[in-house]
N, C-alpha and C positions, 0 to 999 in steps of 0.2 A: 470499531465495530462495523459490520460488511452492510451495508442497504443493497439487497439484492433483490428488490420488487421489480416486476416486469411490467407493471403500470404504473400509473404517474400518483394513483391513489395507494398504491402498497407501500410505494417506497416513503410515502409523508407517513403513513402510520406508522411504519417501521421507526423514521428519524424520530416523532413524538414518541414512541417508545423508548427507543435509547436515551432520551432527553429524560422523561421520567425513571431511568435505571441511574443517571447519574455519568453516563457514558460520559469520556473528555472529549472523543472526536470519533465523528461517525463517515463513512468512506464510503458515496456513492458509488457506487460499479456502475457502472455506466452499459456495459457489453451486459449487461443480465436486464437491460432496461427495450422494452420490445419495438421501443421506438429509436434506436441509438441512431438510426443511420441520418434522420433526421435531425437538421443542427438543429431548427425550429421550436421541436418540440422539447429536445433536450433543455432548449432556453425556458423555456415556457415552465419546465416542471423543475430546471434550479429556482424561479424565481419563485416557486409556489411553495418549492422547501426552505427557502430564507426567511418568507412569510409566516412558515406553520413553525418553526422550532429555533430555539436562538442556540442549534450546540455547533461547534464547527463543524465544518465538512471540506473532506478532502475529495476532488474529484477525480476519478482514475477509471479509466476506460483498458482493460487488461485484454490485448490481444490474445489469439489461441496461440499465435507462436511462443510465448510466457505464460501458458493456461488457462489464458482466460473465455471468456465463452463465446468471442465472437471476433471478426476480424473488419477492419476500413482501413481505406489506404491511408501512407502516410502524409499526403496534403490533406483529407478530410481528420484525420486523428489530432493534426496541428491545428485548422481552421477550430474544432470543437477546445481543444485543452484552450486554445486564447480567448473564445466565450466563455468559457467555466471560470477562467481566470479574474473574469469581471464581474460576477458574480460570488465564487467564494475563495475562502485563505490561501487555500493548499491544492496543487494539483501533484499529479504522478507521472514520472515523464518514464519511460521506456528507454535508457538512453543510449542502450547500447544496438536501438534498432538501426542497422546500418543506410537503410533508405532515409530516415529520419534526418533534419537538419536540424540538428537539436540547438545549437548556435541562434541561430533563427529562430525557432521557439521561442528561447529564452528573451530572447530580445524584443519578440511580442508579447510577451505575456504580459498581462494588467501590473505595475509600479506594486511592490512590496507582496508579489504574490511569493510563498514558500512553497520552493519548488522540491521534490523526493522525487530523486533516481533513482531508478529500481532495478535490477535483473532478478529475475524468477527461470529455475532450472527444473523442470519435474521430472525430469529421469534420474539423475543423479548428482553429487556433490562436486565443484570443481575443484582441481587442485594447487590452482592459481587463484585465491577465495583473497589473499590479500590484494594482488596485483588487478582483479575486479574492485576493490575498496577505492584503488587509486584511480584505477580509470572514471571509475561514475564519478569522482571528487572532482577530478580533474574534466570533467564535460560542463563545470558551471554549475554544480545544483547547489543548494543550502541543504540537505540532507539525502543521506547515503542508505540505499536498500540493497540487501539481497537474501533471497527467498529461494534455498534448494533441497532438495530429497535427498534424503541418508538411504546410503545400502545396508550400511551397519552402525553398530552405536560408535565406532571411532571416528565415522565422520561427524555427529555429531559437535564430540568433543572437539574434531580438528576445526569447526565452526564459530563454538563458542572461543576456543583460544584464539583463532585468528582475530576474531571480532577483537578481545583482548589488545593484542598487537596492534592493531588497526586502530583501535582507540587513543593507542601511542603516537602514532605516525600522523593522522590526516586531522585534520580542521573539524570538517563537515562533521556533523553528529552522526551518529549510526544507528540503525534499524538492522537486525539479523533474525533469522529464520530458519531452522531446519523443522522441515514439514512430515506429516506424515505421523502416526504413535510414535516411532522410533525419536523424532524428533521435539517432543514435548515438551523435554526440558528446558530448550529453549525460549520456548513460550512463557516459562514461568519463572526462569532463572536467569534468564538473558542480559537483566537489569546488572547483575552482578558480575556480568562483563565487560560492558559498556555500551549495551544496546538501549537506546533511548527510547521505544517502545515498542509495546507490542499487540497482537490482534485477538480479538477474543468475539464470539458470536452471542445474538440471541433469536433468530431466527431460522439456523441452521448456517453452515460454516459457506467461508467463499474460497476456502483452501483446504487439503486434507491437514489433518488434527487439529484443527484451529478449536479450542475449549470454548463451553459458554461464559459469559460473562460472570457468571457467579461463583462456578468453579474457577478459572481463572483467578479471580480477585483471592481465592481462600489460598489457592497455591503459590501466590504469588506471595500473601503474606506470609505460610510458612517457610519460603525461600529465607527469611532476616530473621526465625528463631534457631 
C-alpha cells in the first residue's frame, strides 16, 4: 500500500492507517513527499515512521522517468536509498537506470536490507518482458519488479504468462504488473502466476488501476474459488 503524504504528518497517518487495516507492507513514496530533495528531512520523517507504526515499509523514491512524481540525480537517489536502508527492510532500486551504479548501491546499502528491482514502463508493454526478468535478476537484487501498461488485453495475458515462465527460469521472487483497467487482472490474479505480491490503495492509488485495499483483498479471494 502507497504512503503518498506530502508531509511528514500525512504520510505517519496514512502508515497508522494501514497498520489498522491490517496492511503486510506499506511503500513510502518518497517523490510525492514535499520535502524529498532533502536527505535531512527524509531522515527525520523515516525515523518518525518507525516510531508511529510497527508495519514494514519499503522505501522507494519513483522517478518521472518510470512515473513517478519527481526526479534527483542519480548520486543524491543513492546517498538517500543508503539512509533508508538504515532505517527500514526494503528499499526499491531503479535498476535499469543507466546513470545509476547499481553495483555500488548495493554494496552500500545497510547488511540484510531487501532489496526490489524495478522497471516501470507507462506507455506501453515490452516484448522482451522475459529478457527484463533476467536482467533486473542478474543486477543483484533479492526481488524482481516490472510494472507496464497494456494497449490491449493480449498484452496483458503476454504479462501474466511471461511472469509464468519467468517463475521457471530465475531465483529472485517476482512482483508483475500490468497497469491501467485493462490490466487489473493482474493485480488480483497475478498470485496464480507466480507473482509474489501485489499493490493495492487506501488513500487514492500511486499507479493507474491500482484497487483499494478492500476490494482487492475480496478479488483476490475470489481468484482461489
Amino acid at each position: 500500500m502507497p504512503l503518498t503524504g506530502t508531509t511528514g504528518d500525512d504520510v505517519i497517518k496514512q502508515a497508522q492507517k494501514a497498520e489498522t487495516e491490517g496492511v503486510d507492507i506499506a511503500e513510502w513514496r518518497i517523490d510525492f513527499f514535499d520535502k524529498y530533495s532533502s536527505i535531512d528531512s527524509c531522515i527525520d520523517t523515516a525515523q518518525c515512521l518507525v516510531q508511529a507504526t510497527h508495519i514494514p515499509i519499503l522505501a522507494t523514491f519513483r522517478t518521472k522517468r518510470e512515473g513517478g512524481n519527481a526526479n534527483i540525480s542519480a548520486q543524491k537517489y543513492t546517498e538517500l536509498l543508503i539512509q533508508m536502508s538504515k532505517i527500514f527492510p526494503m528499499v526499491d532500486i531503479e535498476v535499469l537506470w543507466e546513470e545509476l551504479n547499481v553495483s555500488a548501491l548495493l554494496h552500500s546499502l545497510s547488511p540484510k536490507t531487501i532489496t526490489i528491482g524495478s522497471h516501470h514502463n507507462f506507455s506501453h508493454t515490452p516484448h522482451n518482458l522475459l529478457e527484463l526478468f533476467h536482467s533486473i535478476e542478474d543486477a543483484g537484487v533479492d526481488i524482481t519488479k516490472i510494472a507496464c501498461m497494456p494497449e490491449k488485453q493480449k498484452d496483458v495475458e503476454n504479462l501474466l504468462h511471461t511472469t509464468e515462465q519467468a517463475h521457471t527460469e530465475i531465483c529472485a521472487p517476482i512482483i508483475s504488473i500490468s497497469m491501467g483497467e485493462l490490466g487489473k487482472k493482474s493485480r488480483t490474479h497475478g498470485h496464480l502466476y507466480g507473482s509474489c505480491a501485489t499493490f493495492g490503495s487506501l488513500e487514492g492509488a500511486s499507479a493507474p488501476g491500482q484497487l483499494d485495499i478492500n476490494t482487492l483483498r475480496n478479488e483476490v479471494a475470489k481468484a482461489h474459488l
